[in-house]
Structure formats: C-alpha cells, structure tokens
KEGULO-372534 format. One line per 5 residues: their letters; for each residue x, y, z of C-alpha. Coordinates in pm, 1 decimal. Layout:
// residues N
A = X/Y/Z  ...
//
This chain:
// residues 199
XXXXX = 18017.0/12461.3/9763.7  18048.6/12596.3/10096.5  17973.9/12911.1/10306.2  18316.5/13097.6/10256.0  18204.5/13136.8/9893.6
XXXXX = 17972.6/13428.3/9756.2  17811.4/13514.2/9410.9  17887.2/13896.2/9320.8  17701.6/14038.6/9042.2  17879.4/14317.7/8877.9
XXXXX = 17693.9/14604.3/8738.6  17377.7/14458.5/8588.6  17224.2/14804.8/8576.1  17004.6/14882.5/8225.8  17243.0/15132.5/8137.5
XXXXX = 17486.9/14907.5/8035.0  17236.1/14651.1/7832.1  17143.5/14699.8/7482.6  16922.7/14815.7/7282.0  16868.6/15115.0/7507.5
XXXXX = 17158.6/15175.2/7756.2  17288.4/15466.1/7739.9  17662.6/15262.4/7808.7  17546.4/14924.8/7639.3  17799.0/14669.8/7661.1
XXXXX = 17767.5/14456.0/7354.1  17545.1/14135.2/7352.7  17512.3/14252.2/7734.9  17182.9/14006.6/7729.2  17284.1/13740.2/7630.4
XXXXX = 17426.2/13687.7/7987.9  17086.7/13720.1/8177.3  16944.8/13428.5/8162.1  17251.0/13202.0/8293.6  17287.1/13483.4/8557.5
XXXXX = 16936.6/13366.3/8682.5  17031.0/13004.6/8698.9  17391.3/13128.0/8896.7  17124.4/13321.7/9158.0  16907.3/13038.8/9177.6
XXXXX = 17178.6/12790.8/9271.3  17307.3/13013.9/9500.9  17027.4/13121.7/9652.3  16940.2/12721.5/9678.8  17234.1/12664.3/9884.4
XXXXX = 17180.8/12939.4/10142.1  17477.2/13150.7/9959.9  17530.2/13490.1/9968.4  17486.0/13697.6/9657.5  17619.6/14035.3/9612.5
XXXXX = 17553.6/14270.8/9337.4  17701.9/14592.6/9258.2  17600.8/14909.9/9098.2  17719.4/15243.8/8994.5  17577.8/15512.4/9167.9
XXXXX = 17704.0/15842.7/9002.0  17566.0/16188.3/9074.4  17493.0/16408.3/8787.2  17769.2/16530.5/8818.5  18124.2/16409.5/8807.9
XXXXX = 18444.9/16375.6/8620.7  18379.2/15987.8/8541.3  18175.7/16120.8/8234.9  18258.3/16344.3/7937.5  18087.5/16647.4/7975.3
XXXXX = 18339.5/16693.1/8287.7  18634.3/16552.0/8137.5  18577.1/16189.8/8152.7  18610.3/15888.3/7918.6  18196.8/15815.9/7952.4
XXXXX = 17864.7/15914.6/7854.6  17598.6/16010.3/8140.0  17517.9/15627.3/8308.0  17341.1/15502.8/8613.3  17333.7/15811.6/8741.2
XXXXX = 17147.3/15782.5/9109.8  16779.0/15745.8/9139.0  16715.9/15753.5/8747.6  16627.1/15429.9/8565.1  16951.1/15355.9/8373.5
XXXXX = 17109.5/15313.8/8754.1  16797.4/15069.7/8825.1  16919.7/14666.2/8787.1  16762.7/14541.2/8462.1  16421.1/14409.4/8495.1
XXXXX = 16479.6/14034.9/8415.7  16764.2/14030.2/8647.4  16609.4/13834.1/8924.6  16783.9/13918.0/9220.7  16645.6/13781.9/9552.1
XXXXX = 16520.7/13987.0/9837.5  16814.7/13987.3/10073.0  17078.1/14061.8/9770.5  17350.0/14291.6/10007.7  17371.4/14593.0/9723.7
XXXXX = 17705.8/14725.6/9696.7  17701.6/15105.1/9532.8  18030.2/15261.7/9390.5  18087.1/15604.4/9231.0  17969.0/15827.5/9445.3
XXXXX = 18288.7/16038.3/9492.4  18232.0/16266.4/9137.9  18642.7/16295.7/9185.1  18676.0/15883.5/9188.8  18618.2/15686.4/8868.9
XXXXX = 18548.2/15357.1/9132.4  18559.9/15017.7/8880.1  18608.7/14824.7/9089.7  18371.7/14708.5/9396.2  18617.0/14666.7/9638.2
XXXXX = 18517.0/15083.6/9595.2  18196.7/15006.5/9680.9  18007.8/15061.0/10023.7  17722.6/14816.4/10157.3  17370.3/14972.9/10242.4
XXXXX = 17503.7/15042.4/10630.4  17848.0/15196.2/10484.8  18072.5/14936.1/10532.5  18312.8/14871.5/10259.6  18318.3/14577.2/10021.9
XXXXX = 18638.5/14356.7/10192.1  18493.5/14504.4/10537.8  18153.6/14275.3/10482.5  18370.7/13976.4/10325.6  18544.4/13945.7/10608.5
XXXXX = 18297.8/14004.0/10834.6  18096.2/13731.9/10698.2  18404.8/13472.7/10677.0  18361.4/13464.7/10300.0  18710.3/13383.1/10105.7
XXXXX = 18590.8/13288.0/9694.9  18387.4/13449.8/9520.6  18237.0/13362.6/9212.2  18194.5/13654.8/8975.2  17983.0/13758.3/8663.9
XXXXX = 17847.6/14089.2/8506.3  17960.1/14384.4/8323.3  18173.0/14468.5/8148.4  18466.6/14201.8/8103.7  18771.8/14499.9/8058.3
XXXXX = 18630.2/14760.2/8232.1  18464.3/14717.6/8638.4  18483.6/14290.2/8631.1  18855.3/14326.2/8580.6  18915.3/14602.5/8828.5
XXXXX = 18678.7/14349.4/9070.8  18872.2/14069.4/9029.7  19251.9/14213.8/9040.5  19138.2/14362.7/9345.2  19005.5/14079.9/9512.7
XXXXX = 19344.4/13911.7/9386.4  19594.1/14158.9/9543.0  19357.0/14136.2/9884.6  19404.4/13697.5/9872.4  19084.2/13649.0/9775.2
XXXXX = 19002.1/13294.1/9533.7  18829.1/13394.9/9257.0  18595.0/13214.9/8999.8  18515.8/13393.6/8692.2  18203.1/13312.1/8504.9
XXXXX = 18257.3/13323.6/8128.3  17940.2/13194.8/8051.7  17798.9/13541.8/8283.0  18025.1/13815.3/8164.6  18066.8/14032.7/7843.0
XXXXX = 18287.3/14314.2/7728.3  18295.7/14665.4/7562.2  18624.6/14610.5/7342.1  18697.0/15021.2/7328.7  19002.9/14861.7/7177.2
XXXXX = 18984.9/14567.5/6983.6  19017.5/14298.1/7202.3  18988.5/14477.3/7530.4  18773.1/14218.8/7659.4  19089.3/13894.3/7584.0
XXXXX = 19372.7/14103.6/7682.6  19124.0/14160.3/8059.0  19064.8/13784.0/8123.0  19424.8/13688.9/8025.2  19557.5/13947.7/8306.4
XXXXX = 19310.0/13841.2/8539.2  19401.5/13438.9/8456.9  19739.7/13520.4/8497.0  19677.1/13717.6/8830.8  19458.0/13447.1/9043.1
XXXXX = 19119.2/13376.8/8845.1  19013.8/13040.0/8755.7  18709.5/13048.2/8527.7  18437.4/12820.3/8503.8  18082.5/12792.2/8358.1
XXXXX = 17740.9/12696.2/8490.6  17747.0/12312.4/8444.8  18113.8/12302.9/8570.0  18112.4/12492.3/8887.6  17782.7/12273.4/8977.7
XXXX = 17877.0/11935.4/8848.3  18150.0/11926.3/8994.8  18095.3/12091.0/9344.2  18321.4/12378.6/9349.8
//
C-alpha cells in the first residue's frame, strides 16, 4: 500500500445499525468488527481514513413526512447522526458530512464537505490520494452512489465486501448495486486479500 490510497468509511452512523436505528440496514453489525481491523491497518501504515456521515436538518425533503422515500435519520446533533459506539475511528479521522441542503437527497460523498468546507474530490486531490478503499452503509443506497462517483471522476476503487451491507428495498437491491459498480471500475477485495497481498 502506498500514500495515494485512503480508507473511506461510509455512513457508520447508529441510525442505520440494528436493533435500534431508526434506518437499520440489515445485519448492519456484522460489519464492525472487520471495519476495526481495516482502521487499524490503515491507521498502522500512516493512511488516511475518511468517514462520512449524514447530516440532515429536521427538516427536509430526503424524509417522508416532506415527501421523501425515508424515515427521520441522523438528523444533526441527535444521537442516531452520532458514529456507532464500537466504531473505532482514530483521532485525526477527516469527517466528511452530506445532506445538509433539505432540497438535496446527497448519497453519495463526493456531496459531502470536509470540517473546513472543502468538498470531498477537493481534499483527494489536495492530498495526492488516487484509490480508495471503501466500506460502510448501505451496499445499494450511499456506497454505490460513492463509488460510481469516484468512478466517473478516475478514481481506483476497492470495495470491501467483507465491510459493507445492504437494505434490499427491492429484492436484491444490494447484487444488482455491486454488479453496476463491478462493471463501472470497482475491484473488490476482503481483509486478508488487500493485506496479504499488498494492494
């Protein structure tokens, strides 16, 4: 691994984790624990990480009661928007926060600003980074926006099947996402594979 690559952490915001999210994502948990080994190898080899979070106001038409497709989730400053406890993301994580607009749905975190306002492929660039390596939630929802995004902008992408999980609206949602993203630009890998053999 190298310094042109970065770990970005979609969404891993209780909201969206079972049993009591208001948005769970099914068998969301199961993903934490080989998230904390991805931030600890990162972190190990002086690696950025990056992780994302909705940031709604009360308001907006992203959820139902204002003509959305969602219930109320991670709305700002509440504890459904907080990352989930056992999420163990280091000090100097850069926090990206989408969703603000209440007139912008914002899946994807190439919508998302950094903590000094600069936008997501702004900081990439900025910091010479060209691969990222991405995990969180959900699979069909803001991982695939994430990663078609970074696609279309020439980024490499790694997606972490061992680190993501869907919401299948539609049975399966979460195949038909990772088959357009695979077909766009993602490679996938898992935790042994990406650090046995040096990605």
């Amino acid at each position: 691994m190298n310094d042109t690559q970065a770990l970005l952490l979609v969404d891993l915001q209780n909201d969206f984790f079972p049993p009591d999210g208001s948005l769970a994502v099914p068998n969301g948990d199961q993903i934490i624990n080989v998230v904390n080994e991805y931030i600890q190898k990162f972190q190990e080899k002086g690696l950025p990480i990056f992780a994302s979070r909705d940031w709604h106001p009360p308001e907006t038409g992203h959820f139902t009661d204002f003509g959305g497709l969602w219930p109320h989730h991670c709305v700002q400053k509440t504890e459904g928007a907080e990352f989930h406890p056992h999420i163990l993301l280091p000090a100097d994580t850069i926090i990206m926060s989408k969703g603000m607009d209440p007139e912008v749905d914002a899946y994807s975190v190439f919508q998302a600003y950094g903590p000094e306002g600069k936008d997501f492929k702004s900081l990439l660039d900025t910091m010479g980074i060209n691969h990222l390596y991405v995990a969180g939630l959900a699979t069909d929802y803001c991982v695939k926006a994430t990663v078609l995004d970074a696609c279309k902008r020439g980024f490499k992408v790694t997606l972490l099947l061992d680190g993501i999980r869907g919401v299948d609206v539609e049975v399966n949602d979460s195949a038909r996402a990772l088959d357009e993203m695979l077909r766009t630009c993602a490679s996938t890998a898992t935790l042994d594979a990406v650090f046995l053999d040096g990605h």
